[in-house]
PLY file of the C-alpha trace (Angstrom):
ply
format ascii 1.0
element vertex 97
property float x
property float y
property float z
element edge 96
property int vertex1
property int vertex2
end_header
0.00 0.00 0.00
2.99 2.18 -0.40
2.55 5.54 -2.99
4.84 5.05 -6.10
7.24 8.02 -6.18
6.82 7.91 -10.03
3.25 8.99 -9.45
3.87 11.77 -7.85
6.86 12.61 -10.23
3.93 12.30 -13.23
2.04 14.67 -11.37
4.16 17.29 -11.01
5.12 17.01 -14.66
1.59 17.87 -15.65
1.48 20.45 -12.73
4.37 22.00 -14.83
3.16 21.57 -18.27
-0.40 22.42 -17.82
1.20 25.81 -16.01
-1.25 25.59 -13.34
1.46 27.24 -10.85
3.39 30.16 -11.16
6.84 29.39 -11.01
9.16 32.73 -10.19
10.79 33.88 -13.11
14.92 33.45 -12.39
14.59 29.84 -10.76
14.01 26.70 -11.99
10.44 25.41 -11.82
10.64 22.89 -9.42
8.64 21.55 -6.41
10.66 19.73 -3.35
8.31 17.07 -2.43
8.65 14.86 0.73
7.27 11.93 1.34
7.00 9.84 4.83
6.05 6.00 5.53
2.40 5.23 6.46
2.53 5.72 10.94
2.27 2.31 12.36
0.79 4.15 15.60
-1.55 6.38 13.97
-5.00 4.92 12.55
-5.86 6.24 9.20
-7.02 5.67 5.66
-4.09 7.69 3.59
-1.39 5.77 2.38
0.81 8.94 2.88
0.95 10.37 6.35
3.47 13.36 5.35
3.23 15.47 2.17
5.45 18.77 2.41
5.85 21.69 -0.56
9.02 23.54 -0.18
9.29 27.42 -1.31
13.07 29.58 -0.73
12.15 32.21 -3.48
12.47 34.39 0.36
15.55 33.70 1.58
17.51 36.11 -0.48
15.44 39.22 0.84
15.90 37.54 4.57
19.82 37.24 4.57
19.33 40.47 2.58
17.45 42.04 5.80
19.44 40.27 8.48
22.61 41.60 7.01
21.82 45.67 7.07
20.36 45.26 10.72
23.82 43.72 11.47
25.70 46.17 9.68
23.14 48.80 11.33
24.35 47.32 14.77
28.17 46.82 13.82
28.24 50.62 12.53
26.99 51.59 16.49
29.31 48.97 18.06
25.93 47.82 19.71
26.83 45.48 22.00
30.42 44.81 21.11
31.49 45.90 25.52
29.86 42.38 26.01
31.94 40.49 23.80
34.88 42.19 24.35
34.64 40.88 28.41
34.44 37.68 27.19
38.17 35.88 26.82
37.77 34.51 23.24
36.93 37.77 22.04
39.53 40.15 24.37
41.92 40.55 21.57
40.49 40.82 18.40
36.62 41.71 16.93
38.12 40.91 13.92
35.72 37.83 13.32
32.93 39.92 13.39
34.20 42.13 10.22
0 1
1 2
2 3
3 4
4 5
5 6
6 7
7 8
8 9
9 10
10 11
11 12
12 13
13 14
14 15
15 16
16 17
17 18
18 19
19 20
20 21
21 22
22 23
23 24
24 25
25 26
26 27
27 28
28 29
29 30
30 31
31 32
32 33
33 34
34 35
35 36
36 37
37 38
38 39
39 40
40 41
41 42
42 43
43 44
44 45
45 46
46 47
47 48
48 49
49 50
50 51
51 52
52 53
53 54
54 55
55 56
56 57
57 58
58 59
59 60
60 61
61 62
62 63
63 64
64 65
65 66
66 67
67 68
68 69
69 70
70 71
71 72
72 73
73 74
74 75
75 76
76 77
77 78
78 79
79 80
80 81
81 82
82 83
83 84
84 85
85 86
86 87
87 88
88 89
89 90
90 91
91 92
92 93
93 94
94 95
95 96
């Protein structure tokens, strides 16, 4: 009672032909699918007890965010007393450049 992987490989091929979701425009069109064995603790009448879509077309504008607040704090030399009473760090910030 297991789901054939090439079925849900066919799927997604139509998914992709049939354009029936918008794929952004500098990436590849691809889905990450993930698929997890039946629970033998868990009663129910799916043969497929995990199904997860994965989407990163965010992560650039995150890292993109994360870094300016960082340089935002570095520029202040927020924080930097704390690290400089801490031994590893007495010497040199340098790793933080």
């Amino acid at each position: 009672n297991d789901v054939d992987p090439t079925q849900i490989h066919k799927a997604l091929q139509r998914i992709r032909e049939r354009e029936l979701i918008s794929f952004i425009p500098w990436g590849p069109a691809s889905i990450q699918v993930a698929l997890a064995r039946k629970s033998p603790y868990i009663e129910t009448r799916h043969k497929v007890s995990g199904f997860s879509l994965a989407n990163h077309t965010s992560m650039a504008e995150l890292f993109e965010r994360l870094l300016e607040q960082y340089d935002g704090l570095k520029r202040r030399n927020a924080f930097v007393e704390v690290y400089k009473r801490e031994p590893m760090f007495a010497d040199s910030l340098d790793e933080f450049d």
